[in-house]
C-alpha positions as CSV (number, residue, x, y, z in Angstrom):
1,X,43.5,-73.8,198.2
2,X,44.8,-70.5,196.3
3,X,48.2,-71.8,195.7
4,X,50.0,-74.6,195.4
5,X,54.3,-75.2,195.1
6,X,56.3,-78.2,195.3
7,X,56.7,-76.7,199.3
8,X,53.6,-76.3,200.7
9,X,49.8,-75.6,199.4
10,X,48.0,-71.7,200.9
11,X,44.6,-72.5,202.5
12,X,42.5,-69.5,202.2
13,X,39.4,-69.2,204.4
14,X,36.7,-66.4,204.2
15,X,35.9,-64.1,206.9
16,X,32.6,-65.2,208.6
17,X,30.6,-61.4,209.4
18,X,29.3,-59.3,207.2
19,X,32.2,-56.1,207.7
20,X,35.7,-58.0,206.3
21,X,38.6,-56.2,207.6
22,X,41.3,-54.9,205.1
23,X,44.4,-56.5,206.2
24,X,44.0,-60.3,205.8
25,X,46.1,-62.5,208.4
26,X,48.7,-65.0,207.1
27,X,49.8,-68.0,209.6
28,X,53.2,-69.9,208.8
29,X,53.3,-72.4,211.3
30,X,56.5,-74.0,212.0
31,X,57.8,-76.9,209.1
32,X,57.3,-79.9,212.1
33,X,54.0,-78.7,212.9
34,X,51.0,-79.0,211.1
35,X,48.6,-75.8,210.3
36,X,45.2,-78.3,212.0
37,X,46.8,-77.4,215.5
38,X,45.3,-74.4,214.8
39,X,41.9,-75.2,214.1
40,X,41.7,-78.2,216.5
41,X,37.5,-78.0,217.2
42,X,34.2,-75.8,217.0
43,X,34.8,-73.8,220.1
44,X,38.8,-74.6,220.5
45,X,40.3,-73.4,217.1
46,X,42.2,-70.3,216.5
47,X,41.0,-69.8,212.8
48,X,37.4,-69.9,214.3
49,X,38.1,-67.0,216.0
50,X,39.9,-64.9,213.5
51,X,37.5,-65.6,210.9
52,X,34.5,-64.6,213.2
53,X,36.5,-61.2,213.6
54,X,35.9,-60.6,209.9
55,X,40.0,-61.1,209.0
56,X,40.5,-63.6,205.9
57,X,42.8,-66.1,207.0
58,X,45.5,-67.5,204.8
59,X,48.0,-70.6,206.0
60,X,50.4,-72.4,204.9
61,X,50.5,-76.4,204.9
62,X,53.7,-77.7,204.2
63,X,54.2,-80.5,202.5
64,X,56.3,-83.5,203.8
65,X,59.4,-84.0,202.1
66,X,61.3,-86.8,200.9
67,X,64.5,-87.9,200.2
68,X,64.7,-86.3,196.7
69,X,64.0,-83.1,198.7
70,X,67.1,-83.2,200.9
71,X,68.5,-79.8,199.6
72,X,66.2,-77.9,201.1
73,X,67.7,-75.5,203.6
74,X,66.3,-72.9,205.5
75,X,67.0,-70.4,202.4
76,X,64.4,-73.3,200.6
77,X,61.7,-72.5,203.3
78,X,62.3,-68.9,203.5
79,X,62.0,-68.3,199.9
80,X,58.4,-70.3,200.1
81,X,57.3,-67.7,203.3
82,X,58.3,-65.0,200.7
83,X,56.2,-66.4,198.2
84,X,53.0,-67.1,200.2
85,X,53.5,-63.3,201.3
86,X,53.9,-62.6,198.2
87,X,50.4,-64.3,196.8
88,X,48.4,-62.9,199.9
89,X,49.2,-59.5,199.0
90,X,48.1,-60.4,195.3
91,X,44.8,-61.6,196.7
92,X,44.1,-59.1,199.0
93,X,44.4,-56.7,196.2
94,X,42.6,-57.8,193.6
């Protein structure tokens, strides 16, 4: 985990070839879905296959809210896609 908000946590996972690409690869899944459906099993996951293309992956896993969390709108989870782009970039960079 590189990041962590009251909204969701950034998984980060490292490219699995010698030659890393530039340009990493963010996934936002959808807020109902979790970011596993991705990475379901050795042979059957998504992630598997970016990361063995030499991309560093980052996700988002969002967090389940509650009722103290009912005033998050849409503007809520877009500002939290903002901010995970926004720490990728960082990353990527440094």
């Amino acid at each position: 985990m590189v990041l962590r908000t009251k909204m969701f946590e950034l998984l980060q996972y490292s490219p699995q070839t010698e030659q890393v690409r530039q340009r990493p690869i963010l996934v936002i899944p959808s807020i109902i879905n979790k970011y596993y459906a991705f990475d379901l099993a050795p042979g059957r996951s998504f992630f598997e296959y970016v990361v063995k293309q030499g991309l560093t992956l980052f996700t988002i896993v969002w967090k389940n809210p509650q009722s103290e969390h009912d005033h998050w709108g849409m503007e809520s989870y877009m500002d939290a896609m903002d901010a995970a782009i926004g720490a990728v970039h960082d990353i990527n960079r440094g």
